[in-house]
Backbone as a printed PyTorch tensor [residue, N CA C, xyz], in Angstrom:
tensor([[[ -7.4830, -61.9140, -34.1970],
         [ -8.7680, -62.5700, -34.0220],
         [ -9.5370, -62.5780, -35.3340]],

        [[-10.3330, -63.3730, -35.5790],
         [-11.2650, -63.5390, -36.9090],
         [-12.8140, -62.8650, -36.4720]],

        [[-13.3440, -62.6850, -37.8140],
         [-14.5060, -61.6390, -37.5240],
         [-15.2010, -62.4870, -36.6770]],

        [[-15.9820, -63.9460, -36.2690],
         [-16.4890, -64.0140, -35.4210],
         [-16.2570, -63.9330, -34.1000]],

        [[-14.6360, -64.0390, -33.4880],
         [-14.2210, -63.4840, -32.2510],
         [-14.9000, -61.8510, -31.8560]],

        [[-14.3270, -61.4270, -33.0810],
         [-14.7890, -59.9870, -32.5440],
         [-15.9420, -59.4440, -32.2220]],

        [[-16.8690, -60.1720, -33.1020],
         [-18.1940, -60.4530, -33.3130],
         [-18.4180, -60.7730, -31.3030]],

        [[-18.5250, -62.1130, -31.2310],
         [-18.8480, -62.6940, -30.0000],
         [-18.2130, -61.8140, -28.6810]],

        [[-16.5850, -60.9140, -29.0350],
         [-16.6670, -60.2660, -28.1880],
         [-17.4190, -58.4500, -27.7300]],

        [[-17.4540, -58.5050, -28.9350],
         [-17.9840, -57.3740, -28.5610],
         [-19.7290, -57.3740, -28.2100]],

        [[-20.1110, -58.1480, -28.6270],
         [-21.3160, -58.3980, -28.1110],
         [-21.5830, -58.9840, -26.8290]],

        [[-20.2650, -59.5590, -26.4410],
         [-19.9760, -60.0660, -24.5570],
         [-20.2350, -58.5950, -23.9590]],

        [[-19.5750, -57.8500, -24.4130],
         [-19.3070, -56.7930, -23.6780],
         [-19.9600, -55.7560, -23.7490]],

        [[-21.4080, -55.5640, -25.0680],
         [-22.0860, -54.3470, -24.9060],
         [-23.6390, -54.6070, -23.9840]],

        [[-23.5680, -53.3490, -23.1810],
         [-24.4020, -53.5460, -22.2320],
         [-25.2490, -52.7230, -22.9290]],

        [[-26.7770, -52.8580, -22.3540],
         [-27.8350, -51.9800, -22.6770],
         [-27.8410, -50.2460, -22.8160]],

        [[-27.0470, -49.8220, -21.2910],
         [-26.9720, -48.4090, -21.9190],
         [-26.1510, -47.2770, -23.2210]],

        [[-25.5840, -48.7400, -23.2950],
         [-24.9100, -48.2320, -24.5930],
         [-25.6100, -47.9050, -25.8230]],

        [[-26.5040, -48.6840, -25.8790],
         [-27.4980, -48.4720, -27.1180],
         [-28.0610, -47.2420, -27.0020]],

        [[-28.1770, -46.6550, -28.7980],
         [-29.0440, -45.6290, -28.6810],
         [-30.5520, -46.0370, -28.5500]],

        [[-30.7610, -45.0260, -27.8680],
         [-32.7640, -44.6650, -27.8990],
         [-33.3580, -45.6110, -29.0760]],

        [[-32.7730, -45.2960, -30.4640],
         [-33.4820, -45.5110, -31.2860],
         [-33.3730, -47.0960, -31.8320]],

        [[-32.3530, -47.6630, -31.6580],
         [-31.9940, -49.0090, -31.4360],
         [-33.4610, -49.9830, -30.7450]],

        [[-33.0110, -49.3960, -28.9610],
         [-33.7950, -49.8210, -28.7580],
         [-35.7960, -50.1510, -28.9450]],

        [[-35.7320, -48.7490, -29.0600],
         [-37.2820, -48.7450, -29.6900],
         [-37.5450, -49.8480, -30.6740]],

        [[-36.6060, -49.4920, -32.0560],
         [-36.7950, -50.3170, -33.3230],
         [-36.6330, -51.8120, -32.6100]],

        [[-35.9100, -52.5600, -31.2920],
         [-35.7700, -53.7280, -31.1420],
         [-37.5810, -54.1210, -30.4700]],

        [[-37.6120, -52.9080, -28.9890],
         [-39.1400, -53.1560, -28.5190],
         [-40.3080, -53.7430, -30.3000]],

        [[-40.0290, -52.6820, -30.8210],
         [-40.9850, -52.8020, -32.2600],
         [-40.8840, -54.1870, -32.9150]],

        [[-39.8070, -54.7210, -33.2790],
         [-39.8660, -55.7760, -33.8610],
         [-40.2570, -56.9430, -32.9720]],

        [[-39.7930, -57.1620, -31.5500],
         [-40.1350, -58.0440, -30.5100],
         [-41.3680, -58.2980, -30.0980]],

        [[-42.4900, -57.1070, -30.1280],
         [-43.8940, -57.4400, -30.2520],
         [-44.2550, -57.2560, -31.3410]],

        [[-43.9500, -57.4350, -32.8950],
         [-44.4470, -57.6870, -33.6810],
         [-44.1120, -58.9760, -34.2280]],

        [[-42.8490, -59.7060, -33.2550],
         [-42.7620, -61.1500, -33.7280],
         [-43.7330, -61.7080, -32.7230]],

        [[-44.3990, -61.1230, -31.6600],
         [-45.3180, -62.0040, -31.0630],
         [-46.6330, -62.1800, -31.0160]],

        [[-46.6620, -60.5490, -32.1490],
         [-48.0310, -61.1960, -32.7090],
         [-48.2860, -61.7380, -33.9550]],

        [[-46.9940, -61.6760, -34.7800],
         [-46.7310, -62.8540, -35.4780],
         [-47.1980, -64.2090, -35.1600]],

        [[-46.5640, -64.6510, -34.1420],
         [-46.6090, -65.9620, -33.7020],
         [-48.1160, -66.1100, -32.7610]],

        [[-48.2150, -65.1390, -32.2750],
         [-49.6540, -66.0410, -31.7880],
         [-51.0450, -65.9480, -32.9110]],

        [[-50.8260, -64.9870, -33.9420],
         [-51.5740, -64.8040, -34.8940],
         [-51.1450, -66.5810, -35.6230]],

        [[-49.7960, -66.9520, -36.1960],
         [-49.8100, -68.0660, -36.7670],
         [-50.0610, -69.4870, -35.8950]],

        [[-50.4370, -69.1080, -34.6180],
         [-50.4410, -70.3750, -33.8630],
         [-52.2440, -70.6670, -33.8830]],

        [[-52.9390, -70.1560, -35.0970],
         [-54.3020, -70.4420, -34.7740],
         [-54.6150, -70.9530, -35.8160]]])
């Protein structure tokens, strides 16, 4: 397989509890800071 197969599969297949703690936090963090990004640039 080529790196984007592996790519696309392994990302088919990882579920949420797999992630560490800290993953997720850093994702919560960036996800409301792209939305106050965006509603800050939508004015």
């Amino acid at each position: 397989m080529g790196i984007t197969q592996d790519l696309v599969k392994y990302c088919s297949e990882l579920e949420y509890r797999q992630l560490p703690d800290e993953v997720v936090d850093r994702a919560k963090y960036f996800f409301l800071d792209f939305i106050g990004v965006a509603c800050r640039g939508s004015k």
